[in-house]
N, C-alpha and C positions, 0 to 999 in steps of 0.2 A: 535095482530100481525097476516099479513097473512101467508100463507104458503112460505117458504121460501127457496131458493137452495145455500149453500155452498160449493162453490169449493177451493181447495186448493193443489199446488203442494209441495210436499218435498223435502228434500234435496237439496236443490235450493245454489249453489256455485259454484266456479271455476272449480269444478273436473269434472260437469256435464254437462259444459255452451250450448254444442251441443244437450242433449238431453232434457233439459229447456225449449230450442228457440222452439223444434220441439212440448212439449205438451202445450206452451203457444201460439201457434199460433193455434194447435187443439182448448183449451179452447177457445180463444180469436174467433174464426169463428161459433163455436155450440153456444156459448152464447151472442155473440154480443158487443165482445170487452175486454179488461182484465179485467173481471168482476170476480176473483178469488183473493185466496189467494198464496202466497208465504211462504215456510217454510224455514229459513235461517241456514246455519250449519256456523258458522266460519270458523273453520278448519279442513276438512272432513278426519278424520280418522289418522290427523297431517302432511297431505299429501298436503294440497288444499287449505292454507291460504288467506282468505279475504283479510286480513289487508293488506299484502305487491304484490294486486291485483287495482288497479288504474281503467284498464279497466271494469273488473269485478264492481266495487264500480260505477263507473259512471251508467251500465246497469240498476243497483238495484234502484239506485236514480231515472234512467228515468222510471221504472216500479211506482217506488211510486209516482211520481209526478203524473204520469195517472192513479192512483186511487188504485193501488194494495197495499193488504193492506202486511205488513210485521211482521210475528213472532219471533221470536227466536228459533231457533231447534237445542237444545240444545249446543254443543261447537265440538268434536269432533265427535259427533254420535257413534262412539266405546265404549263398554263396555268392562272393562280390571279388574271390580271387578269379585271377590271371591261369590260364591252364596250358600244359603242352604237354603234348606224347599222350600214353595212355590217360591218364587225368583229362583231358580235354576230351578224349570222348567218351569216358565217362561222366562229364559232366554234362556234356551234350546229347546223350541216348540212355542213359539210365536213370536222371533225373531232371526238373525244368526247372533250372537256377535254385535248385535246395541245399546242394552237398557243401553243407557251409563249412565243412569239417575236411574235406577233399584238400582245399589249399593253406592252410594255415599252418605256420611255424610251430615248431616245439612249443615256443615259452607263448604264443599267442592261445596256442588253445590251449595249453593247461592253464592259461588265465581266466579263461574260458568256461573250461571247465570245473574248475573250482568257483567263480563266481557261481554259477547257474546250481552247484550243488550245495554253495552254504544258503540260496534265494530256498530252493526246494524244503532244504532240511530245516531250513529256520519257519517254513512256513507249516510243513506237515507233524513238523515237531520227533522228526526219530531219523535215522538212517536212510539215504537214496539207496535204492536196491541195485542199482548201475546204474553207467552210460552208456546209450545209446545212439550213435552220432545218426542224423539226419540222411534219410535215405539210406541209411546203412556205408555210408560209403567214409571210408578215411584215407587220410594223406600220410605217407610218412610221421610228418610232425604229431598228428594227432595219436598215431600209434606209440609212437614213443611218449606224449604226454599222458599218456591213461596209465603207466605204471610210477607215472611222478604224483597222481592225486589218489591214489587207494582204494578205487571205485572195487567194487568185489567182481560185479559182471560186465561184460559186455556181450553187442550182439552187433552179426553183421548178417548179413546176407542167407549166409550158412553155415555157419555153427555160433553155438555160445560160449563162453573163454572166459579163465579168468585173466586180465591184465598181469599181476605179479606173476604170477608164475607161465601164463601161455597156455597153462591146460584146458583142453579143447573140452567142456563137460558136455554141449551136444551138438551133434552134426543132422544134415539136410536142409532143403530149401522153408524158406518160410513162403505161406499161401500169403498173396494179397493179393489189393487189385488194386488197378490204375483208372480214373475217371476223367484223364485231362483228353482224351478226342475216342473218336470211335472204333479205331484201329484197338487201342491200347483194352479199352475197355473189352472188347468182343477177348482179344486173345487174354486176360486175367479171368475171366470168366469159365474160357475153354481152359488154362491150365487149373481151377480150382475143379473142376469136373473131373480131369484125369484124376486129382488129387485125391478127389472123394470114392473111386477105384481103385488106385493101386498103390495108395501112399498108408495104407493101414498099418501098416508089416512096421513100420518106422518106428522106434522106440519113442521120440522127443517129437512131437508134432506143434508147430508154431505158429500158429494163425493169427495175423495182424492187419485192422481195419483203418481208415483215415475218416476224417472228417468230410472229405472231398466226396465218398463213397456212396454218403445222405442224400444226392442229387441228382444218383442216375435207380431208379427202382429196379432196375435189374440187377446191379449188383447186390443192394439189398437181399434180393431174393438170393441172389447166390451165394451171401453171406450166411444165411439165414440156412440154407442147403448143408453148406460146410461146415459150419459150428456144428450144426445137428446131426449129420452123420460120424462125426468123427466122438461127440461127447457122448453118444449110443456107446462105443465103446471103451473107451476111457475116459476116467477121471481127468475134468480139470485142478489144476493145481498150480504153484506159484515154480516162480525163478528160483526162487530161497531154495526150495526142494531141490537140484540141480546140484547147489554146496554140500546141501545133506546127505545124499547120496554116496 
């Protein structure tokens, strides 16, 4: 396989539909059309429900039909578990109350995660290309429930996997960036710049944008940096290509 660029936006639903439009029309111009991925929440935060969204559902469908591919992210994206030991600071310095996947039972999230993937599938009309849990972060439970629902991919942090079998199809960090204070933002900025240096050599390159992102114009611009140095030299291309391989 050759070098390869993965894009993907998160939290992709009703709650954001304004700030979607605005980084799918970014991606869709640096790359040469919706050559990205989509991360799907159901119902963001219990607030932003899919299901009882019609317009919303139609959007999704017309993105899938033109090639974008669609995951599942997770259900409500809120974390409302209890945490201790390593999970608790994880859930306290790597995300702010999102890793809703961090604490849940076996049979909770593969309830979980099969509700959010028959909402998806029944809305976009074909197959979820994976799940993707929320902030990338999982629990125990949630790792063992991704080989009870048949999802093909998953993705965390760094690497992407398939759930049945474990096979690791690509490694390295994914570039994003953080817009919740001024710390966070300055250093996702600084690490997308090294990125845009010395991270060429990388065969699977994953760059992933949030909605939150819309609100600070530096990172735009830095999005805007990184997309475009990196699709100078590689093709962007889909998850699916990863199986194909």
């Amino acid at each position: 396989m050759s070098k390869l660029l993965l894009a993907s936006i998160h939290d992709v639903g009703p709650r954001f539909e304004r700030e979607v439009d605005q980084l799918a029309e970014q991606l869709s111009r640096i790359l040469g059309g919706p050559k990205f991925a989509m991360l799907v929440v159901p119902d963001h935060w219990g607030e932003a429900p899919l299901a009882s969204n019609p317009a919303f559902q139609r959007r999704l469908r017309d993105w899938a039909d033109q090639g974008v591919e669609m995951f599942v992210h997770g259900w409500f994206h809120k974390d409302l578990a209890d945490h201790s030991g390593a999970a608790a600071f994880k859930a306290k310095h790597m995300t702010a109350g999102e890793g809703e996947f961090l604490g849940l039972s076996r049979e909770e999230a593969s309830r979980r995660m099969a509700d959010g993937r028959k909402l998806v599938e029944d809305v976009i009309g074909r197959s979820a290309a994976g799940f993707i849990a929320p902030a990338w972060l999982y629990g125990e439970g949630a790792l063992a429930a991704l080989a009870d629902n048949g999802f093909a991919l998953a993705e965390d942090h760094m690497k992407v996997w398939q759930p049945a079998t474990g096979k690791v199809l690509a490694k390295g960090p994914v570039i994003t960036w953080a817009s919740r204070s001024k710390p966070r933002q300055l250093s996702s900025r600084f690490f997308s710049g090294l990125a845009r240096t010395f991270l060429h050599p990388q065969k699977v390159m994953r760059i992933a944008v949030h909605p939150g992102d819309t609100t600070v114009p530096a990172l735009i611009q830095s999005i805007e940096l990184t997309y475009t140095a990196f699709a100078a030299r590689r093709p962007a291309g889909r998850y699916a290509d990863l199986l194909a391989a």
